[in-house]
Structure formats: structure tokens, C-alpha cells
FIKOLZA-1660 file (N, C-alpha, C; in steps of 0.1 Angstrom, whole numbers, plus 5000, padded with zeros to 4 digits):
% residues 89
   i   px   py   pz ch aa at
   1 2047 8390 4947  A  X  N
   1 2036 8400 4946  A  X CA
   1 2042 8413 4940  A  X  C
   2 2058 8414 4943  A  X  N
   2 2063 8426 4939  A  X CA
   2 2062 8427 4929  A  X  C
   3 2065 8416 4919  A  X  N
   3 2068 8413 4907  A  X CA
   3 2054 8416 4896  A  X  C
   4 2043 8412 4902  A  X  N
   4 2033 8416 4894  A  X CA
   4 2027 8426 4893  A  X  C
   5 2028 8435 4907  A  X  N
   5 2034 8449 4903  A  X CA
   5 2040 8461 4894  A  X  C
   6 2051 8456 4895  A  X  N
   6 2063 8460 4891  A  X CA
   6 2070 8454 4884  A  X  C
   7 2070 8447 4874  A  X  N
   7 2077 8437 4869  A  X CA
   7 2090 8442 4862  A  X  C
   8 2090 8455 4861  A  X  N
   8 2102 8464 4855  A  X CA
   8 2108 8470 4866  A  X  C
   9 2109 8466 4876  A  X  N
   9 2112 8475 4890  A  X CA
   9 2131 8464 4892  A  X  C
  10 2137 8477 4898  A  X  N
  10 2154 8470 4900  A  X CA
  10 2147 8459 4911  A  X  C
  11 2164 8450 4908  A  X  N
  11 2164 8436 4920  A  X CA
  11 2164 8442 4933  A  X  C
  12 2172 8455 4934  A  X  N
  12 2177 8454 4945  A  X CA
  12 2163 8454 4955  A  X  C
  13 2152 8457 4949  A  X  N
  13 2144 8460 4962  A  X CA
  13 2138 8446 4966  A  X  C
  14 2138 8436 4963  A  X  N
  14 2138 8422 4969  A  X CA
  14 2151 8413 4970  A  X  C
  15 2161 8416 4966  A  X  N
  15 2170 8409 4969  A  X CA
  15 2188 8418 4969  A  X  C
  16 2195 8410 4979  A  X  N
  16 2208 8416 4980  A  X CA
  16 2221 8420 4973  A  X  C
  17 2227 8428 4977  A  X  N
  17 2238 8430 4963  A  X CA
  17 2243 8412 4961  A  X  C
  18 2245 8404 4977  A  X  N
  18 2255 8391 4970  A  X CA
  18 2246 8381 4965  A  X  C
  19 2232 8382 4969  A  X  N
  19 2222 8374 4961  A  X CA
  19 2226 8376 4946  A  X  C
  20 2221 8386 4940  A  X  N
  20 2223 8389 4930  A  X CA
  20 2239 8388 4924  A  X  C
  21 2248 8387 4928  A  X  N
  21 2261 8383 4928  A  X CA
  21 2263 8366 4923  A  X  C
  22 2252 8359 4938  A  X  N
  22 2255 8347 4935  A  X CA
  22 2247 8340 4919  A  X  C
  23 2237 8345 4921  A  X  N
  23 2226 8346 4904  A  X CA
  23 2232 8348 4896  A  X  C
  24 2241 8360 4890  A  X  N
  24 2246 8360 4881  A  X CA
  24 2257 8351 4876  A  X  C
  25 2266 8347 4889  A  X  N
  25 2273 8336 4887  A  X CA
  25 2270 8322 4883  A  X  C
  26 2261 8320 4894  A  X  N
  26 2257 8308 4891  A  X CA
  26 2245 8302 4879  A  X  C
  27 2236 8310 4879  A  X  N
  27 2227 8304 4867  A  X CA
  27 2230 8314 4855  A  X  C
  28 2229 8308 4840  A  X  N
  28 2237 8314 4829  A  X CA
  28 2221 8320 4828  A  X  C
  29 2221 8331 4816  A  X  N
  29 2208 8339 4812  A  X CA
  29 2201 8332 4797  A  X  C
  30 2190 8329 4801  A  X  N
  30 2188 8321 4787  A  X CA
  30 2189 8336 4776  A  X  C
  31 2187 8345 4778  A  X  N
  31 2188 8357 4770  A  X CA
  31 2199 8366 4774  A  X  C
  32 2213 8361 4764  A  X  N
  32 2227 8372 4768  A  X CA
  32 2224 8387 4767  A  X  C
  33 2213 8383 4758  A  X  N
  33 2211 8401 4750  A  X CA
  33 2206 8411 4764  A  X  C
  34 2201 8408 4772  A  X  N
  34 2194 8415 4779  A  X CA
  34 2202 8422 4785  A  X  C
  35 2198 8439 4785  A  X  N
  35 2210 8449 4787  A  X CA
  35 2204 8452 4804  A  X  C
  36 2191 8456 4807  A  X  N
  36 2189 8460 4821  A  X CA
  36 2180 8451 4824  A  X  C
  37 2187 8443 4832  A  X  N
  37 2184 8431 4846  A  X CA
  37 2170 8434 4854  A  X  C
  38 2161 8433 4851  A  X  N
  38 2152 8432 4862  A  X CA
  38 2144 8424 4872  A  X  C
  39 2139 8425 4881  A  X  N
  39 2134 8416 4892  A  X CA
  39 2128 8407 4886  A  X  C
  40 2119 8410 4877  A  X  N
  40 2113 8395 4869  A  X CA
  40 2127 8387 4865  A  X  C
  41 2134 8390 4857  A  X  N
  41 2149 8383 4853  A  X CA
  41 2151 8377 4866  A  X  C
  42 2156 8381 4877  A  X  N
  42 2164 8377 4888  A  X CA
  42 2155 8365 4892  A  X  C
  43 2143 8366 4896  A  X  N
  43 2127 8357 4899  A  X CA
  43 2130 8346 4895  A  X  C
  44 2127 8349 4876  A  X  N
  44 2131 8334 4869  A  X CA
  44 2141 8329 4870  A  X  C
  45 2156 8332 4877  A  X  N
  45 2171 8326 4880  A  X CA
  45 2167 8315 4890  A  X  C
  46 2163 8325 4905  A  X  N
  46 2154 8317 4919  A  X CA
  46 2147 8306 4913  A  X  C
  47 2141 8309 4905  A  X  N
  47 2128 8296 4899  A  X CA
  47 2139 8284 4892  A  X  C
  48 2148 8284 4886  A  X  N
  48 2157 8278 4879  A  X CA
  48 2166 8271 4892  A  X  C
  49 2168 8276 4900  A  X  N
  49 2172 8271 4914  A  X CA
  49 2164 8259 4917  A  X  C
  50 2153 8266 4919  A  X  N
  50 2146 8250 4928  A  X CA
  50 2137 8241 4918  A  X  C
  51 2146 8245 4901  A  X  N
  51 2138 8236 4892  A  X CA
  51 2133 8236 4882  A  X  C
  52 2124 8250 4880  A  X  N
  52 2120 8253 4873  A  X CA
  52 2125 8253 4857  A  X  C
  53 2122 8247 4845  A  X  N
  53 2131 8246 4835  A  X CA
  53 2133 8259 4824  A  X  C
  54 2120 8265 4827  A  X  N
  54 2118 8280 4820  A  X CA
  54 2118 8280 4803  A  X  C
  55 2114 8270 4804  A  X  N
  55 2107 8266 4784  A  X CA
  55 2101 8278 4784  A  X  C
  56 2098 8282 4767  A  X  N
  56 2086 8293 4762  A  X CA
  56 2072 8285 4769  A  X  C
  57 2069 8274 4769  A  X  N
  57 2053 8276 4766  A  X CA
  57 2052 8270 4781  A  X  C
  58 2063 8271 4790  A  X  N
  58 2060 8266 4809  A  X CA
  58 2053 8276 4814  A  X  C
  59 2040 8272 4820  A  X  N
  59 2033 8282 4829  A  X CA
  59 2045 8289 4837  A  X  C
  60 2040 8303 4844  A  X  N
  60 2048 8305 4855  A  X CA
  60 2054 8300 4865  A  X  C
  61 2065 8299 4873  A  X  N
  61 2069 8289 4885  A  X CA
  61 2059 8295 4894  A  X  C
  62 2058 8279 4903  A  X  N
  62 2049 8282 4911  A  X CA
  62 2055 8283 4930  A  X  C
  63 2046 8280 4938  A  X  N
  63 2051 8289 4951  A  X CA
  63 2061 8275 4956  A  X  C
  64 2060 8266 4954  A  X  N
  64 2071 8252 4958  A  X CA
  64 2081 8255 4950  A  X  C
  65 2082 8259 4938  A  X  N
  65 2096 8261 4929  A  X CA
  65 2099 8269 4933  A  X  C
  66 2094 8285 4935  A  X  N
  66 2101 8293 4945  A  X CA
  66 2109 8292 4952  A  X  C
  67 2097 8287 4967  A  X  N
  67 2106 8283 4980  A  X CA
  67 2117 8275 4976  A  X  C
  68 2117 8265 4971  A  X  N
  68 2128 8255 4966  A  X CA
  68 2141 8265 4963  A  X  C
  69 2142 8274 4952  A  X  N
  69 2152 8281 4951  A  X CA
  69 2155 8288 4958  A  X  C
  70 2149 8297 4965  A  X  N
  70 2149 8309 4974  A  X CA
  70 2156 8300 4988  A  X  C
  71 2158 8290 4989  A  X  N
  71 2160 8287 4999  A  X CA
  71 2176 8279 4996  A  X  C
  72 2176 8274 4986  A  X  N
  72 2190 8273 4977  A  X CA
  72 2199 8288 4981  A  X  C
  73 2196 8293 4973  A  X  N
  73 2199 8307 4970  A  X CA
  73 2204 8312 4986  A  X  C
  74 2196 8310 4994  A  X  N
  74 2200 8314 5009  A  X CA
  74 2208 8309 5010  A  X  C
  75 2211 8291 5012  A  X  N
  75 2225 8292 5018  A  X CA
  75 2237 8289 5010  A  X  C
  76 2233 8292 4998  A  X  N
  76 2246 8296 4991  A  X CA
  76 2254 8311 4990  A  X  C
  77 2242 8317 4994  A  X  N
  77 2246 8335 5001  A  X CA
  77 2252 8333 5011  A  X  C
  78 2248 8326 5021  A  X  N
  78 2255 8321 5035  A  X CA
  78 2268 8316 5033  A  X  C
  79 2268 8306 5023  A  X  N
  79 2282 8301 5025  A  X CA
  79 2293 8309 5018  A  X  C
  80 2287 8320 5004  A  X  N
  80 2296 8330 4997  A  X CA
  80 2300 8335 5008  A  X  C
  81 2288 8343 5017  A  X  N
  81 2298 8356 5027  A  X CA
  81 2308 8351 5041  A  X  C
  82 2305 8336 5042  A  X  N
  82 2316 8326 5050  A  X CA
  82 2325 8328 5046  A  X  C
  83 2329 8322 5037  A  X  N
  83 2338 8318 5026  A  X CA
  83 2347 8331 5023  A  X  C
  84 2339 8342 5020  A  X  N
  84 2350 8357 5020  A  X CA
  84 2350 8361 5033  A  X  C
  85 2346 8356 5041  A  X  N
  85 2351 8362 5057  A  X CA
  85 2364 8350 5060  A  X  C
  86 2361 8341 5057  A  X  N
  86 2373 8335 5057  A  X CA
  86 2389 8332 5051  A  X  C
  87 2384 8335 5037  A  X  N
  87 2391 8334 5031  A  X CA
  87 2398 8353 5029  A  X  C
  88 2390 8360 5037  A  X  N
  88 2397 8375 5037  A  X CA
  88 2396 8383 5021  A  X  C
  89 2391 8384 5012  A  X  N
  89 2390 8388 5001  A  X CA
  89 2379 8397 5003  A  X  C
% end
């Protein structure tokens, strides 16, 4: 809902510094060019998570492709901040 909003609005206000950590690492940008990152950007990564293929002419992801990512996305945040509590870095 933020997103329709705001669709030019920073990540940070739906998602966390290591979220956004793990997104950039993990899903590449179909567009390198893009200089300022926004929550729509970040949205479509989540969506790419639980599936979503993100063609030009694919409707929007919808609330199952979401959740699906968003919930990826969770415990791979979980197991990043494990992982540096463990590993001490």
C-alpha cells in the first residue's frame, strides 16, 4: 500500500538496513543504470524472491508472490545476522 503511495519514497521505511543488504546481494537489477534505489525497486527484488519473473508486459506481482518472497527474504535476514553473530564480523 506504501508503494502506491509513494512509489518514489526510500526502502528504508518498509524495510531494513540488512534486508536491503541481503536484496542487493542476492537478486541482480534487471536495470544496472538505476542510480537512486527506490521502494518500488526493492518491492520488485521481494517479488523476484517468491517468483515473480518481472517481464515488461507481466501484470504486477501479486499478494502470494509477495508473501512468498517476503517470507524468503525473512529468513535469509535471519540467518545473515546468525551467521555475523557467529562468525564475529
Amino acid at each position: 500500500m506504501l508503494n502506491r503511495s509513494a512509489p518514489d519514497a526510500l526502502p528504508t521505511l518498509a524495510l531494513t538496513a540488512t534486508e536491503i543488504t541481503v536484496l542487493d546481494r542476492l537478486v541482480s537489477d534487471n536495470k544496472p543504470q538505476v542510480r537512486r534505489k527506490t521502494l518500488a525497486h526493492y518491492l520488485t527484488k521481494i517479488a523476484r524472491l517468491g517468483g515473480y519473473l518481472a517481464r515488461p508486459n507481466d501484470p504486477p506481482p501479486g499478494n502470494k508472490v509477495m508473501w512468498r518472497g517476503l517470507s524468503r527474504l525473512t529468513g535469509i535476514a535471519i540467518g545473515a545476522m546468525v551467521g555475523a553473530k557467529i562468525v564475529g564480523n
